[in-house]
N, C-alpha and C positions, 0 to 999 in steps of 0.2 A: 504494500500500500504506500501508495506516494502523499509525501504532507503537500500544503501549498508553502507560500514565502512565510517567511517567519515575520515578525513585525517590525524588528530589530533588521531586516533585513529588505527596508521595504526606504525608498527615498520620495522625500516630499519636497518637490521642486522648490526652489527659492520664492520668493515674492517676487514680480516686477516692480522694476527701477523706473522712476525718471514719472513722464505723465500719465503712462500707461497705467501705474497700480492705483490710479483716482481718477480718472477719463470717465470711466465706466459704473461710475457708481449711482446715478439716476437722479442725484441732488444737484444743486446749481449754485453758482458763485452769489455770494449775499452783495447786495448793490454798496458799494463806499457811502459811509457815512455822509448825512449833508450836514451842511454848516448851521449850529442851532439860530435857532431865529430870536429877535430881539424879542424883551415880553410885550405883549399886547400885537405879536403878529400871527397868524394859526394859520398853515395851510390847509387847505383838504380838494381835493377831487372831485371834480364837476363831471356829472353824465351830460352828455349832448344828447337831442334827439335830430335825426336830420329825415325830412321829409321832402324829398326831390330837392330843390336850392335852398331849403329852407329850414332853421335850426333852433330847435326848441330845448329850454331848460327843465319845462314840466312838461310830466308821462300825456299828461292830459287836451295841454295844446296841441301836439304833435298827434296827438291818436284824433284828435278834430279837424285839422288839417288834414290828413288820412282819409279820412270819410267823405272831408270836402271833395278832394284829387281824383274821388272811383268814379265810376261812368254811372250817370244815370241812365236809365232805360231810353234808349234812343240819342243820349248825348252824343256820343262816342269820344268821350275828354281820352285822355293816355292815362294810366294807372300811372302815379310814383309809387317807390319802395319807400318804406321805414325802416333805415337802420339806427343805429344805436354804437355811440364810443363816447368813451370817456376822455375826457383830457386832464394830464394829473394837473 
């Protein structure tokens, strides 16, 4: 009867070196600190709404403009899209 390898007899490749043993790890570089802001300034991130040329801050206008835009029965206006992006 034949054994297998012994454990003590078994080699575990090195780690790679260099970019290669952290490329691949599925997390992503943390953005560089910004520069604090003096007191009394607060930033924060504004949603856009853009409805064909036109850019709305509230969900509300932009879904009005929207409904405006669609073709009424016999109009044959052109559909615009409603997309949506933030700008920080």
């Amino acid at each position: 009867m034949t054994e297998g390898p012994r454990t003590e007899d078994l080699q575990v490749p090195a780690a790679p070196r260099g970019v290669g043993a952290w490329e691949n790890e599925g997390g992503s570089v943390a953005p560089a600190p910004e520069a604090p802001l003096p007191p009394g300034i607060v930033a924060m991130s504004v949603t856009h709404y853009a409805v064909g040329r036109y850019r709305y801050t509230q969900l509300s206008d932009a879904l009005a403009e929207h409904a405006r835009q669609q073709p009424r029965a016999g109009a044959g206006r052109p559909t615009e899209t409603l997309s949506v992006y933030a700008c920080p």
